[in-house]
C-alpha positions in Angstrom: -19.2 -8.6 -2.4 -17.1 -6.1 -0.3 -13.8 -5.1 0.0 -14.1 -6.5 3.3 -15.7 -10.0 2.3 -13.0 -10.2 0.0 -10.3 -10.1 2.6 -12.3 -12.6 5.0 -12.4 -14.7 2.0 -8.5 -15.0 1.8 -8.0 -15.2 5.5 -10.7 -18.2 5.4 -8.9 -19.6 2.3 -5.4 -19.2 3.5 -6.7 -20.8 6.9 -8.2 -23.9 5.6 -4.7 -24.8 3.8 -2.9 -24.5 7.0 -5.4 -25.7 9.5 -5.1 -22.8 11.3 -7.0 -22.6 14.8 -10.8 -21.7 14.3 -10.4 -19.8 17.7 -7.2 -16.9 15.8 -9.4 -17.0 12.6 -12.4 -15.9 14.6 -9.7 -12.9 16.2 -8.5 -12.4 12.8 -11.7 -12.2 11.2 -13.1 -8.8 12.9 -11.3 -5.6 13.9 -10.5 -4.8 17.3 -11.8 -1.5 17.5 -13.9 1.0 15.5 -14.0 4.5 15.5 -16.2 7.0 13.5 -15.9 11.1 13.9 -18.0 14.0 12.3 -15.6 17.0 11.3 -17.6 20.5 11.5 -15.7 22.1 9.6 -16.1 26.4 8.7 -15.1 26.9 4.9 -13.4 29.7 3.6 -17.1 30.9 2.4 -18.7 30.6 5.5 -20.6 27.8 5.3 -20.3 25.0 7.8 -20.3 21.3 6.4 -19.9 18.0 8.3 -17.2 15.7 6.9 -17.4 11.9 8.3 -14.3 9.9 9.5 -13.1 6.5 10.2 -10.0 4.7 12.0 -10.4 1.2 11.9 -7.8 -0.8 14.4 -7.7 -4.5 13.7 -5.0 -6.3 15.5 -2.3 -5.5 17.9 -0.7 -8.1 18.9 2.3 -7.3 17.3 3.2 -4.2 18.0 1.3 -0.8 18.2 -1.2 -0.3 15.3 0.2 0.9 12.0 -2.0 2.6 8.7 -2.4 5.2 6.4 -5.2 7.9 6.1 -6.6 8.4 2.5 -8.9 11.6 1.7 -11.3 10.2 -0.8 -15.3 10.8 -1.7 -15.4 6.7 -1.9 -14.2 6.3 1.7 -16.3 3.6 3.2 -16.4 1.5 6.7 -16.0 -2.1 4.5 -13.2 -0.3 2.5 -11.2 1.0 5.4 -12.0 -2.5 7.7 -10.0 -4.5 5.0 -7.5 -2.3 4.5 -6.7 -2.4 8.5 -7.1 -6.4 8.1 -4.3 -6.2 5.3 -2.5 -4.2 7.4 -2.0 -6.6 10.4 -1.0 -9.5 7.7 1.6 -6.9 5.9 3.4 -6.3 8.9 3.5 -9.7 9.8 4.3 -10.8 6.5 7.6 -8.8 6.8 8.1 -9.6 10.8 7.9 -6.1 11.9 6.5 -5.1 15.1 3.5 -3.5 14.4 -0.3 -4.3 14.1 -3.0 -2.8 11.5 -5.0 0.1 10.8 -6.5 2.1 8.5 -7.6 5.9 8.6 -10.0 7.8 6.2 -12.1 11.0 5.2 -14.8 11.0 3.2 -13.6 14.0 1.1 -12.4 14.8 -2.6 -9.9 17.1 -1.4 -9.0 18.6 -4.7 -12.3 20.6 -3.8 -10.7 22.1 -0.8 -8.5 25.2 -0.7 -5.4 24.6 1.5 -7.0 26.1 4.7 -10.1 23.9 4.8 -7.8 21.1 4.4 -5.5 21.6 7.2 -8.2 22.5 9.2 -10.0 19.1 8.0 -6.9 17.6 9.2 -6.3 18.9 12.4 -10.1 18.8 13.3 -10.2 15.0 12.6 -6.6 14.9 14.8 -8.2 16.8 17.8 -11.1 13.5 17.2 -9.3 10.9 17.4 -6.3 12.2 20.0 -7.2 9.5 22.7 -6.5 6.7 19.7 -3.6 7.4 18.3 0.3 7.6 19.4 3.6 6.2 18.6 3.0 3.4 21.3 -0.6 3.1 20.6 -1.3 3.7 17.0 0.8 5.3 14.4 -0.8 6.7 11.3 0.7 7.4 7.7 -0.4 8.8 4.3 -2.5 7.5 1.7 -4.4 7.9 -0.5 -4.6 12.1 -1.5 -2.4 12.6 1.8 1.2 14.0 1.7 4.1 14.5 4.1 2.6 18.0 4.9 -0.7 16.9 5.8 1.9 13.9 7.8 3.5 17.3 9.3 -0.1 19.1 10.1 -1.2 15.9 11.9 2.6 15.5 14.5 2.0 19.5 15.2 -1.4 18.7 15.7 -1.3 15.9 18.5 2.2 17.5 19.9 0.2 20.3 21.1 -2.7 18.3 22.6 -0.2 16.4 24.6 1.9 19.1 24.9 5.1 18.3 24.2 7.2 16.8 20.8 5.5 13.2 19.8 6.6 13.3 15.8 6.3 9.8 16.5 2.7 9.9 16.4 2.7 9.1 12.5 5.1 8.5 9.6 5.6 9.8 6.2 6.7 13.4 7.3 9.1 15.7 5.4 12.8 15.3 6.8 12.3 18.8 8.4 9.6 17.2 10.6 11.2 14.1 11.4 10.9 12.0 8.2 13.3 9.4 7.2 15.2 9.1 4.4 14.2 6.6 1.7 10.8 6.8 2.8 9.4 8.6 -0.6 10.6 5.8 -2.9 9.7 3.0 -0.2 6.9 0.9 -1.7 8.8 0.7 -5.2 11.8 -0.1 -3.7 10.6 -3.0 -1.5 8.7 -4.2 -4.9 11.2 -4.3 -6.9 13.7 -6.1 -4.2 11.0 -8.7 -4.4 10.7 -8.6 -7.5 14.3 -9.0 -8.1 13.9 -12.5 -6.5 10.9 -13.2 -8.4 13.6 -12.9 -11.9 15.8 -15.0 -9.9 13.6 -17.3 -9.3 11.8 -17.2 -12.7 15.2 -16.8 -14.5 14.0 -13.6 -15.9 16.7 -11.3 -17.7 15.3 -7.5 -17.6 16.9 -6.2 -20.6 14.4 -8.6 -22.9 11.0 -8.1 -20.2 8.5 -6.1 -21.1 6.5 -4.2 -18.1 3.1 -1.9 -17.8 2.2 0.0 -15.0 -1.2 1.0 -14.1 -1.2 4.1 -11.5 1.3 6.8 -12.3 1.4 8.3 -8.7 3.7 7.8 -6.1 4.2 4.4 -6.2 3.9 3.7 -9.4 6.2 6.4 -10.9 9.1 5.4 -8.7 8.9 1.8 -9.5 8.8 3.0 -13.4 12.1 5.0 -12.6 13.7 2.3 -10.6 12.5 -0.5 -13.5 14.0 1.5 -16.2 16.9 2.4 -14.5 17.5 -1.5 -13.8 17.5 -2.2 -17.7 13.7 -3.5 -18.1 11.5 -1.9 -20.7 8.3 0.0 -20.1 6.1 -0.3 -22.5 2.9 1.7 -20.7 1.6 3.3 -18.2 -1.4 5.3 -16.7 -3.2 7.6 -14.0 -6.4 8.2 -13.5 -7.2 10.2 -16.7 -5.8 7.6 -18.8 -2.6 5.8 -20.1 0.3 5.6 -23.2 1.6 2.6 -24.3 4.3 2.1 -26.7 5.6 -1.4 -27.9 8.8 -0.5 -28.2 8.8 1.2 -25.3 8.4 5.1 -23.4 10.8 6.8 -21.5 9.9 7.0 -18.4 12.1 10.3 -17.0 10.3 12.1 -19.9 7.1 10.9 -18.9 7.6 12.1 -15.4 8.4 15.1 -16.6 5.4 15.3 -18.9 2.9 14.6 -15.9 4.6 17.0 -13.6 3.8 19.6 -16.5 0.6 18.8 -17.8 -1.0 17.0 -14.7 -1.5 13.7 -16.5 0.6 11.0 -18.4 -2.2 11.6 -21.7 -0.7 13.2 -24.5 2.8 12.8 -23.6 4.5 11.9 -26.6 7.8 10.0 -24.8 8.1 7.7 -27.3 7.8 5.7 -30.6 4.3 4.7 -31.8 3.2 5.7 -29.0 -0.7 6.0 -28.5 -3.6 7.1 -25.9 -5.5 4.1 -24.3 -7.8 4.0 -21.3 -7.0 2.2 -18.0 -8.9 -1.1 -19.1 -6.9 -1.2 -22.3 -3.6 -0.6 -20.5 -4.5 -3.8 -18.5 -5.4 -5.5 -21.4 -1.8 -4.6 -23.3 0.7 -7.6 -24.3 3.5 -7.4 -21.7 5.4 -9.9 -19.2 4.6 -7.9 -16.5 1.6 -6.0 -14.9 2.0 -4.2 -12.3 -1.0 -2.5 -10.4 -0.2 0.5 -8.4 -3.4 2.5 -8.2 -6.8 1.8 -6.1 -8.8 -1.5 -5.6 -10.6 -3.9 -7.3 -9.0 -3.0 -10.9 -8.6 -7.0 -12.4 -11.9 -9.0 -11.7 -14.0 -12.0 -13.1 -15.1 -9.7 -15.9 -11.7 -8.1 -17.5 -8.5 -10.7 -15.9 -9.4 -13.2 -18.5 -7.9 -10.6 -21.0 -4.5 -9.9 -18.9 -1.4 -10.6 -20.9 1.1 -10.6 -18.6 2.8 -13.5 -16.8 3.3 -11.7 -13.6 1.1 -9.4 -12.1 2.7 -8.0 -9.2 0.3 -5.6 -6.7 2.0 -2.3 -5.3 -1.7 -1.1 -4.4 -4.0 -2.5 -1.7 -6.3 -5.1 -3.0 -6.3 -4.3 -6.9 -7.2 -7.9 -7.9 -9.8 -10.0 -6.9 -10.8 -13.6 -5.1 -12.4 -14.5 -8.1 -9.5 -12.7 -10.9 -7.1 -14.8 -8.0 -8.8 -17.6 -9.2 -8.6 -17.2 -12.8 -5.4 -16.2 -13.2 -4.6 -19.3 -11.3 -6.1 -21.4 -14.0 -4.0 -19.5 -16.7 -0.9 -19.6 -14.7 -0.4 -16.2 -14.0 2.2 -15.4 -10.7 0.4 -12.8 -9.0 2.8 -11.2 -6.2 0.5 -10.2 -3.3 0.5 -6.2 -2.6 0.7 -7.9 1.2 4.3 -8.9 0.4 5.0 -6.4 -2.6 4.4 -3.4 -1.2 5.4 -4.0 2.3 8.6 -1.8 1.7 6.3 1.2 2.5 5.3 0.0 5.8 8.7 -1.4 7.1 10.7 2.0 6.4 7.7 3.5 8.4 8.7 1.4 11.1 12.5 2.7 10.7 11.0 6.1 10.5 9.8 5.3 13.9 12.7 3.5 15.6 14.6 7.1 14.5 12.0 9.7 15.7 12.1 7.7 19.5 16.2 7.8 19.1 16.2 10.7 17.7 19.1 9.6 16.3 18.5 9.6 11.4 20.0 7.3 8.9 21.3 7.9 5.1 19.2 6.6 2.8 21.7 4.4 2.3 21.5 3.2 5.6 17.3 2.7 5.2 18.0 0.7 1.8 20.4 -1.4 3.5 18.2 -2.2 6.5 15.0 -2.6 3.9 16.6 -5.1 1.7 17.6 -7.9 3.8 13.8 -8.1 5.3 12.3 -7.7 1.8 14.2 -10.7 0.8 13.6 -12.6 4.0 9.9 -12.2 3.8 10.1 -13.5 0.3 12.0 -16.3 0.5 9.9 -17.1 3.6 6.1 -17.1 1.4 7.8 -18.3 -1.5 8.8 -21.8 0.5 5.6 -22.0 2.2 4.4 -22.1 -1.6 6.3 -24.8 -2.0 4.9 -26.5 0.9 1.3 -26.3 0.1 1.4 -26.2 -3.6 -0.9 -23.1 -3.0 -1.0 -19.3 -5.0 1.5 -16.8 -3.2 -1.0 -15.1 -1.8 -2.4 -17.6 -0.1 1.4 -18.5 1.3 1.8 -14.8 1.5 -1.3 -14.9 4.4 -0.1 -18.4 5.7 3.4 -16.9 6.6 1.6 -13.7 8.2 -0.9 -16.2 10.5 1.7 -18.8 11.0 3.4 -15.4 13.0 0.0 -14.0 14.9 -0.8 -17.2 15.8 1.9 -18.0 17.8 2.1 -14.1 19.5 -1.7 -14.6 20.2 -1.2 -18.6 21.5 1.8 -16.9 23.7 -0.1 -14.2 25.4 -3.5 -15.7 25.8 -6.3 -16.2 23.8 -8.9 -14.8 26.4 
């Protein structure tokens, strides 16, 4: 089954509980527009070669569309449709004003030397000009994508349209119209949700044990901000690996390890501490997992052997219909990455609000603004749960629907 079966699966499931109108489950159910590019691109040795690109756009009736581009060999059309479908249901979850995409080369672009790559960037910009814009469709990074290649992409379509449009896309470098708290974004919504999850679950961090799995952006600040907030992290890992440690690691010497040596393996920040692969570190005895590195990690075949209580998703799609079911059956929470890591996308939408004022807020100012709708969107699935006796993620895609229905009912159906 595809990525993208997966996701119709949970907007059919989520559907049936709510009785949802056949008619916006039909709209929901396919993207509104599909673009594919070729990028000829010269490399520094001469040779040409042909790279192949994607922007899905699945739903606008929110707001402009809204998604990251990842540069990855494993980029495929089913991969980036669900991840523009998830898209559309993450902004909604939160009740921002913005629709879903998804963006993607099919590259590995550690092979590239820093030319070919901004010229990969700006050639697949000059493609897909018409598309994109910060009233149209407003890209952001990914996957192997950083705030310069952000920055390559606004200088890129402000010279097509001929004047300053830093707009265009999100997740830039402050000196290119970036916004403050946007680097630590995703973690920071996650752990506001779940902060509320603890509330709710009367959890007291000094005596929970956590392991993260994915040890780049997302999962390194929530490790700082989890430790910082008295829980104990017991493991981690990247994609060469993981460490785990039951009395725990520390993650500042960890980070500093990886920045060092390129990977968390073989950092000794800790007691006991010992080399496991990714599929052990899932496997580990903690009270919570959470999942910040690609898709499709827990399925039918390993989530029997999860651990953890709480599995709470900072990537896109890590766990499956069918681990969604048996976790179910062992009472394992799982947080939906459509609610947990929704923080990303909603300072993206600040980021934008600033670069059309051009008037920037402290990062005090994002947090402030970030919390209150973090909690909101929360307390919001978590009572629909309530209301359906259903799985959160299944109240997390009720609460988005319940919201595109009535925009879609309100401005016409045909």
């Amino acid at each position: 089954m595809s990525l993208f079966d997966n996701t119709l699966k949970q907007i059919e499931q989520a559907a049936s509980i709510m009785s949802l109108d056949k008619d916006i489950v039909t709209i929901l159910s396919s993207p509104k527009k599909i673009l594919q590019v070729s990028l000829p691109i010269r490399m520094d040795s001469g040779e040409l070669k042909v790279f192949q690109g994607f922007r899905v756009q699945h739903n606008d009736v929110a707001g402009p569309f809204k998604g990251g581009i990842r540069y990855h060999q494993q980029v495929d059309m089913h991969e980036v449709k669900a991840l523009a479908t998830w898209m559309t249901m993450k902004c909604s979850v939160v009740g921002i004003p913005l629709g879903g995409a998804k963006g993607g080369i099919i590259v590995d672009p550690k092979t590239l030397s820093k030319r070919e790559l901004e010229k990969l960037t700006r050639k697949y910009v000059d493609s897909i000009e018409a598309f994109i814009g910060p009233e149209l469709d407003v890209p952001a990074p990914d996957v192997n994508t950083t705030p310069e290649i952000m920055a390559w992409i606004a200088d890129e379509y402000s010279k097509l349209q001929k004047r300053n449009k830093l707009g265009v896309v999100t997740g830039k470098p402050l000196e290119v119209g970036g916004s403050q708290g946007r680097g630590d974004a995703t973690s920071r919504g996650g752990y506001y949700i779940l902060n509320e999850v603890a509330k709710a679950k009367g959890i007291n961090p000094a005596e929970t044990r956590v392991v993260i799995q994915g040890f780049g952006n997302a999962g390194s600040h929530m490790a700082r901000i989890l430790q910082e907030e008295g829980y104990k992290i017991l493991g981690v890992s990247d994609s060469r690996g993981g460490v785990y440690s039951p009395s725990g690691i520390d993650v500042n010497c960890i980070t500093k390890c990886k920045k060092e040596n390129g990977s968390v393996l073989q950092c000794e920040c800790g007691n006991d501490i010992k080399t496991i692969t990714n599929q052990e570190l899932l496997e580990q005895d903690c009270d919570i997992l959470i999942l910040a590195a690609l898709e499709n990690q827990v399925t039918a075949e390993n989530a029997d052997n999860v651990k953890a209580k709480i599995v709470l998703e900072l990537a896109n799609g890590p766990v499956t219909p069918e681990a969604d079911e048996i976790f179910k059956n062992k009472g394992i929470m799982v947080v939906p990455d459509i609610l947990a890591n929704a923080g990303g996308v909603t300072v993206s939408y600040f980021e934008i609000v600033q670069n059309e004022m051009n008037y920037y807020w402290s990062e005090e100012e994002v947090q402030a603004k970030l919390e209150p709708i973090m909690i909101n969107a929360w307390n919001r699935v978590f009572d629909i749960q309530k209301e359906f006796d259903c799985t959160l993620r299944q109240a997390g895609f009720i609460s988005a629907m319940r919201r595109l229905e009535a925009k879609l009912k309100a401005r016409g159906l045909e």
